[in-house]
C-alpha positions as CSV (number, residue, x, y, z in Angstrom):
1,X,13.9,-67.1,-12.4
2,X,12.8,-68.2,-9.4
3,X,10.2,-71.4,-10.8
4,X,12.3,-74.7,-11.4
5,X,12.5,-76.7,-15.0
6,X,9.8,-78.5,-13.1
7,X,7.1,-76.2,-13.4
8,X,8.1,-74.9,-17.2
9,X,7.6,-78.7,-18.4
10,X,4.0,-78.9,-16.1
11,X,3.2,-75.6,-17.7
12,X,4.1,-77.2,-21.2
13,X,2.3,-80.4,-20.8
14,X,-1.0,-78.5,-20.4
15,X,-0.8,-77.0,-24.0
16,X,-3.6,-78.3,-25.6
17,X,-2.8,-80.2,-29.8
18,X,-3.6,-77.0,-32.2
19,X,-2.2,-74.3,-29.8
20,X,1.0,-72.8,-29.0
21,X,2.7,-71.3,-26.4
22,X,5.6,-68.8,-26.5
23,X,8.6,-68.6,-24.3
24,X,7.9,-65.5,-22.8
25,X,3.6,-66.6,-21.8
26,X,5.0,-69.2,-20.0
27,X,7.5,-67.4,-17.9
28,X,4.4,-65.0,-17.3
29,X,2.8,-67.8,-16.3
30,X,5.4,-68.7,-13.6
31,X,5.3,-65.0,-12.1
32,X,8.8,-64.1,-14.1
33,X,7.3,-62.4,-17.2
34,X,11.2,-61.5,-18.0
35,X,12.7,-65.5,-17.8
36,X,11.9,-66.2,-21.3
37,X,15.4,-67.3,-21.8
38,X,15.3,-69.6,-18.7
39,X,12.2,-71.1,-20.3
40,X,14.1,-72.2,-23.5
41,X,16.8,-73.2,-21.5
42,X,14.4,-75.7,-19.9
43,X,13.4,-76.5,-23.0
44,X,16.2,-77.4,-24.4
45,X,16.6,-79.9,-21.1
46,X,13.4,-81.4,-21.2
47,X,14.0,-85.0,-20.6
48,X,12.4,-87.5,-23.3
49,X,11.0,-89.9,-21.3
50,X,8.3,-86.7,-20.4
51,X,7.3,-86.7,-23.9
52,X,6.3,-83.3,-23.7
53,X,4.6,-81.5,-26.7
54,X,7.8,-79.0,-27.1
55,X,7.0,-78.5,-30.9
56,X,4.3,-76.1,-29.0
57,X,6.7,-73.7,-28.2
58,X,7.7,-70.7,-29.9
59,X,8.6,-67.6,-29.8
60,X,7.1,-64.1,-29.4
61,X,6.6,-63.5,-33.5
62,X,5.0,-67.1,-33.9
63,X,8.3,-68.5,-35.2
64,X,9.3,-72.1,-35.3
65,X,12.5,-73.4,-33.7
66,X,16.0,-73.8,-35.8
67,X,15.7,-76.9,-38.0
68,X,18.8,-78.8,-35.6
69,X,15.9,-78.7,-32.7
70,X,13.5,-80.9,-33.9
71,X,15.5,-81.9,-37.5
72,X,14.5,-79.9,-40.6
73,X,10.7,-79.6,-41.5
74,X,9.6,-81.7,-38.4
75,X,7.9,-79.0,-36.2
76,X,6.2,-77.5,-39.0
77,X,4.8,-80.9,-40.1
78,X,3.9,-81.6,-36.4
79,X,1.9,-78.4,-35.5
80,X,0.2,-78.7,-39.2
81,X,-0.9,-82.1,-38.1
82,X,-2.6,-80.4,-35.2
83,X,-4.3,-77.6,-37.5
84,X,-1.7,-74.7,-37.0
85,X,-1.9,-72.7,-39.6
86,X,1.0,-70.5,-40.8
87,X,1.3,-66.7,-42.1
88,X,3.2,-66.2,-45.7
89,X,6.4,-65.3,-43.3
90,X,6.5,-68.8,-42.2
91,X,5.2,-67.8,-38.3
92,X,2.3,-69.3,-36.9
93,X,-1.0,-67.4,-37.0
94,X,-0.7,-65.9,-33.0
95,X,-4.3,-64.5,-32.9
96,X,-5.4,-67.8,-34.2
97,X,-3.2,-70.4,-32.2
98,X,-1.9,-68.9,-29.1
99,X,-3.2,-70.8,-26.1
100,X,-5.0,-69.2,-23.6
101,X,-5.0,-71.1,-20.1
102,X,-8.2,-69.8,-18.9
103,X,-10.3,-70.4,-21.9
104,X,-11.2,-73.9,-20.3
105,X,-11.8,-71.8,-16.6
106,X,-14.0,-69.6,-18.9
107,X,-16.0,-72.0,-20.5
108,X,-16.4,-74.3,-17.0
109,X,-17.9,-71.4,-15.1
């Protein structure tokens, strides 16, 4: 993928509390619709010190993170906290809570 950890964690820091983003969107959103996988890999480098909301990242089915990511419970409780709601599979209502980056372009015009 051409775009650099750089731009995944700008992309991440624009997801607004109560939304998520998946993996694949965001590589979308960099022009590499297939770097998914690079996007998690930047994930899983973010540095701290960004404090970046990666608990708003998931994957393509809505589904959280494994519990070692973020310690068991803790994503769940922080995207609940926000107002994501959750399916009876455990994944995140989609239709409800993906984020869409030009609602706000929408809604300006």
């Amino acid at each position: 993928m051409g775009g650099t950890f750089d731009e995944v964690y700008r992309i991440v820091a624009r997801i607004p509390a109560g939304k998520v983003a998946t993996y694949g969107q965001i590589a979308a959103l960099l022009g590499h619709p297939r770097g998914a996988r690079t996007v998690g890999w930047a994930m899983h480098d973010a540095p701290p010190e960004l404090d970046l909301p990666c608990h708003r990242v998931v994957n393509a089915r809505g589904a959280l993170s494994p519990e070692e990511v973020f310690g068991p419970g803790r994503q769940r409780a922080l995207l609940e906290a926000e107002g994501v709601t959750f399916k009876r599979n455990g994944c995140i209502d989609l239709e409800q809570h993906l984020w869409d980056p030009r609602a706000r372009r929408r809604r300006a015009r």
